[in-house]
C-alpha positions as CSV (number, residue, x, y, z in Angstrom):
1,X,-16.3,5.4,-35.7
2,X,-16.4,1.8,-36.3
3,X,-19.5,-0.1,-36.0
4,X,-19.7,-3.5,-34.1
5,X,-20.0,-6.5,-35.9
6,X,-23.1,-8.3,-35.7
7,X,-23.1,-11.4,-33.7
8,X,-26.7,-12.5,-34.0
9,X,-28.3,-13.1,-37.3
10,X,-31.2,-10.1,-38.4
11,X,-33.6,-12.7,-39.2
12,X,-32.8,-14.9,-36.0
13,X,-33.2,-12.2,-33.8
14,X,-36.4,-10.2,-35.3
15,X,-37.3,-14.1,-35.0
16,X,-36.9,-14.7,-31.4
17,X,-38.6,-10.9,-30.4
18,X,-41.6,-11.9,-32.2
19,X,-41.3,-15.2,-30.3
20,X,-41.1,-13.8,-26.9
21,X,-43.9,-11.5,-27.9
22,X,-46.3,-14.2,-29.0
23,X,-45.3,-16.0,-25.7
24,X,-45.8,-13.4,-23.2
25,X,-49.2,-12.7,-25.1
26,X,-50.4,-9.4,-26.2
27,X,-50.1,-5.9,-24.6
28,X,-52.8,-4.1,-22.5
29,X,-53.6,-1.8,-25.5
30,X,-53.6,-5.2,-27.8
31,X,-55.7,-7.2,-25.4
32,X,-58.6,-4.4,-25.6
33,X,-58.7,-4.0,-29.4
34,X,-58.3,-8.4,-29.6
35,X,-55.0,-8.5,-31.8
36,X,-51.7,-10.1,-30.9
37,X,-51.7,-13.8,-29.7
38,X,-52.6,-15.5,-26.5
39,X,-50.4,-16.1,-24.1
40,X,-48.5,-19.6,-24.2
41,X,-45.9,-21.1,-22.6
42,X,-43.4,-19.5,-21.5
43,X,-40.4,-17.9,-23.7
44,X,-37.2,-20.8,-24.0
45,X,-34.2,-19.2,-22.4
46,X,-32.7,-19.1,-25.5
47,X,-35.3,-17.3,-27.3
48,X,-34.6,-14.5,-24.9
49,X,-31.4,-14.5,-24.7
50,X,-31.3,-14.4,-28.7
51,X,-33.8,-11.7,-28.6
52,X,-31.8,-9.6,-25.8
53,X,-28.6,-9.7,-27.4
54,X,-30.3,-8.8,-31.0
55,X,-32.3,-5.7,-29.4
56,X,-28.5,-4.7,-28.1
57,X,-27.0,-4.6,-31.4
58,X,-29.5,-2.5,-33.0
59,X,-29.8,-0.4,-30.2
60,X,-25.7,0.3,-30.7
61,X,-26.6,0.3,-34.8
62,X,-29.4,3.1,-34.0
63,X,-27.5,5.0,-31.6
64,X,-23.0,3.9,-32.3
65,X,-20.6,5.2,-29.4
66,X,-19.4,4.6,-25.6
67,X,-20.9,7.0,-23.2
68,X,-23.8,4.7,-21.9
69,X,-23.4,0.9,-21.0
70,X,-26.6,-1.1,-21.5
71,X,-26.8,-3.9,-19.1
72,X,-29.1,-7.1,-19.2
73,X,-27.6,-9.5,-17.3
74,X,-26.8,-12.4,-17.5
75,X,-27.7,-12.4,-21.7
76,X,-25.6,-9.1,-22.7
77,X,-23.9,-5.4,-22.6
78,X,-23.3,-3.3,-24.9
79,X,-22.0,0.6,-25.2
80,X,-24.2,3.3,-27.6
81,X,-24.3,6.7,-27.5
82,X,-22.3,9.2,-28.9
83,X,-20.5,11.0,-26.4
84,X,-17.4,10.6,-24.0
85,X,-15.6,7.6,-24.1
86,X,-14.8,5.8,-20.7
87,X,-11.9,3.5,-21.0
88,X,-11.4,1.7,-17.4
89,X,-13.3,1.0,-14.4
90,X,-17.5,1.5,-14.2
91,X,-18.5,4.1,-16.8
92,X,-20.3,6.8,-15.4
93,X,-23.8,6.4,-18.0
94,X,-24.6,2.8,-16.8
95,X,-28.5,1.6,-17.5
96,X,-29.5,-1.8,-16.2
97,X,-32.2,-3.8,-16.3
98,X,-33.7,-7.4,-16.6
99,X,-34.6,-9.2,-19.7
100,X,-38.3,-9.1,-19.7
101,X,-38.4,-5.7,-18.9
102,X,-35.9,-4.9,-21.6
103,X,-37.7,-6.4,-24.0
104,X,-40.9,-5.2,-22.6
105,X,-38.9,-1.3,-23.7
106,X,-37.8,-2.7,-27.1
107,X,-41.0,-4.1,-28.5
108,X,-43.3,-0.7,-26.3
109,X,-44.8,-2.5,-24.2
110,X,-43.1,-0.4,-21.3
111,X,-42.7,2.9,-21.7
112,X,-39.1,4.3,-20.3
113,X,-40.5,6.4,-17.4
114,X,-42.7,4.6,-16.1
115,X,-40.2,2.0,-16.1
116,X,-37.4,3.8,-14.5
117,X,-39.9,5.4,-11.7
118,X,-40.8,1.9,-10.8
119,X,-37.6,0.8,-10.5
120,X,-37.5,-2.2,-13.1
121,X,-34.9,-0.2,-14.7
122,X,-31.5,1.6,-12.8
123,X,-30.0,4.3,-14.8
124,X,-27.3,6.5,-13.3
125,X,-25.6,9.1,-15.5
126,X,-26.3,12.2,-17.3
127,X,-26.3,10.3,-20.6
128,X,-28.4,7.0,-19.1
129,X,-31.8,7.9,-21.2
130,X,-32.9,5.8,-23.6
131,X,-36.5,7.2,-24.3
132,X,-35.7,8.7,-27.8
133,X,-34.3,5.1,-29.0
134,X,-37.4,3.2,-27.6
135,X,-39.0,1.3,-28.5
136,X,-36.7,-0.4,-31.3
């Protein structure tokens, strides 16, 4: 199977996650042991969108194929999973989600059921599970 090319630089993008993450200030299980930074401004559109679209391609490098569409609109999609291949239409493994809360999986911040139960994240499909693949 071929692997995607990379469209976002490795360093750019593990540059931009720990950007968003200094930004949006440390987690609840940071904030009680006093690591991580304090919360600043506000992450730049385009560190998020550089950070989404990075956490997408490793997420296909972790995990190559086409059964499940990852959805973060409007920074990126992408397709991972081994499994079958859906060639027109909606594919039937569709996860979706916005970009603070995917990033909020990707760095564990979130967990993935708690996520999906309260309904930051739509998953359909048998496939649409990401929990063994997060965080990144």
């Amino acid at each position: 199977m071929a692997v995607a090319r990379r469209r976002v630089d490795i360093s750019e993008g593990r540059a931009a996650l720990a950007a968003w993450q200094a930004a949006v200030g440390p987690s609840s299980g940071e904030a009680a042991g006093g690591s991580g930074a304090a919360a600043g401004n506000p992450p730049s559109r385009a560190v998020i969108a550089t950070a989404v679209r990075y956490s997408l391609e490793e997420v296909t490098a972790r995990a190559p194929g086409n059964s499940v569409e990852v959805r973060v609109p409007p920074f990126g999609v992408t397709q991972c999973v081994e499994g079958p291949r859906h060639t027109r239409g909606t594919p039937p493994n569709v996860i979706e989600t916005d970009a603070d809360t995917w990033l909020g999986l990707v760095t564990g911040r979130l967990n993935w059921a708690e996520a999906v139960s309260a309904h930051k994240v739509t998953a359909s499909g048998l496939r649409a599970d990401l929990s063994e693949l997060l965080p990144l």
